[in-house]
N, C-alpha and C positions, 0 to 999 in steps of 0.2 A: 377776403384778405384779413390777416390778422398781425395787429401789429404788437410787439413784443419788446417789454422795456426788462431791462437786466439792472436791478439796480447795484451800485460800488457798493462789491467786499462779497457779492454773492461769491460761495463755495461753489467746489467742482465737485458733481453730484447733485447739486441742490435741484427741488425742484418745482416748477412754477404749474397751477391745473387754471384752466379757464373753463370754468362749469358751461356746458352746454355751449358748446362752440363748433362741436364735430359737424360732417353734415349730415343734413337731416332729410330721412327717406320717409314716405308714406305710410303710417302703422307704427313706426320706431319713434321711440324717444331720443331726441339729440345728444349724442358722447358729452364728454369731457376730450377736449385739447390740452395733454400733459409735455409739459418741456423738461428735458433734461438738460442742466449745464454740464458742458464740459470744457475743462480750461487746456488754453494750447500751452505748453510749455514753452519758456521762454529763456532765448538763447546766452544770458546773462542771470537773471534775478531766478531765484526760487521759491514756490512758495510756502510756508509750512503753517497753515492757520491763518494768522492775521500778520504773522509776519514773513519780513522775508528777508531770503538768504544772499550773499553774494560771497564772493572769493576775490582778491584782489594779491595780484602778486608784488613784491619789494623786493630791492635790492639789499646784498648785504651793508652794505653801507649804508644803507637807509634802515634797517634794523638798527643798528649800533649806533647809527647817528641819528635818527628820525624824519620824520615826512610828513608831509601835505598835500593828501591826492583829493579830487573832488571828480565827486560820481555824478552819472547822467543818471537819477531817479525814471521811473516807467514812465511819468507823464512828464520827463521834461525837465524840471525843474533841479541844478544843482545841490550836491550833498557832499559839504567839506569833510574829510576823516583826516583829523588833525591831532600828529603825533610828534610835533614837531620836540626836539629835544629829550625823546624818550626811548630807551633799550623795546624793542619790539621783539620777541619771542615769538618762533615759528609755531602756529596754529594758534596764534592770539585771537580771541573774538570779541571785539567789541559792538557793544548794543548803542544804537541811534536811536533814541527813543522818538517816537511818534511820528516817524518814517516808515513803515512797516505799508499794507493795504489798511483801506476804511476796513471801521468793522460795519459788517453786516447789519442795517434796520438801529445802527447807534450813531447820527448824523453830527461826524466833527471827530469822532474817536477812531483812532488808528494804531496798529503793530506796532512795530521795533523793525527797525533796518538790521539785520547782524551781518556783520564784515567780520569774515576770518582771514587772516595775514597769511599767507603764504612767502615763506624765504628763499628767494632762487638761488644757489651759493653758486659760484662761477668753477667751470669745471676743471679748471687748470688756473694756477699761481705761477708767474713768471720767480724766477731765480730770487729776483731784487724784490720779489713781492712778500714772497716766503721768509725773505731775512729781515724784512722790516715786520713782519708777523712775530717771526721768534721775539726780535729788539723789543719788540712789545708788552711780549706776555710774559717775560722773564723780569720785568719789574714787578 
């Protein structure tokens, strides 16, 4: 049996040799055991390097007025993106520093989280919604 530690921030690709581990036949010299990582993709966070991506969708009203959403990180731990009182512009990305993955063999050091906004606009405006939109924009 051989037992296999993966340590946090390991790349996808990366890869681990454990010298003479194969097995070993009569007259041969014993292998190398080479492991390949391979990362599963995950159905929320992305990763690119040391950091990682997400997408979060707002409402219009929450663009023009602001928000306060708080993300479930990979291991658990909440991650406020706090916008409250500010114009949010569709494809905004903001960086969470030192939320990202550890980095690799650098014990304490980690990515950036990047959140890009996404604006859901609503597909239809009622009558009264429409005239309080003009009433609006015409000052």
């Amino acid at each position: 049996m051989l037992a296999i530690f993966v340590e946090k921030g390991t790349a996808d690709g990366h890869k681990i040799t454990y010298k003479s581990s194969a097995d070993e036949y009569i007259n041969v010299r014993t292998g190398n055991v080479v492991i390949q990582i391979q990362e599963i993709p995950h159905a929320v966070y992305e990763r690119k390097q040391n950091d990682l991506r997400i997408t979060i969708d707002i409402t219009l009203k929450e663009a023009l007025l602001g928000f306060k959403k708080t993300l479930t990180h990979l291991d658990g731990h909440p991650v406020v993106v706090d916008r409250s009182n500010q114009v949010t512009k569709p494809g905004l990305q903001i960086r969470i520093k030192n939320e990202g993955m550890p980095v690799f063999e650098q014990y304490g050091d980690y990515g950036d989280l990047i959140v890009t906004c996404t604006v859901n606009l609503p597909k239809q405006l009622t009558s009264e919604q429409q005239r309080l939109f003009r009433d609006l924009f015409r000052n």
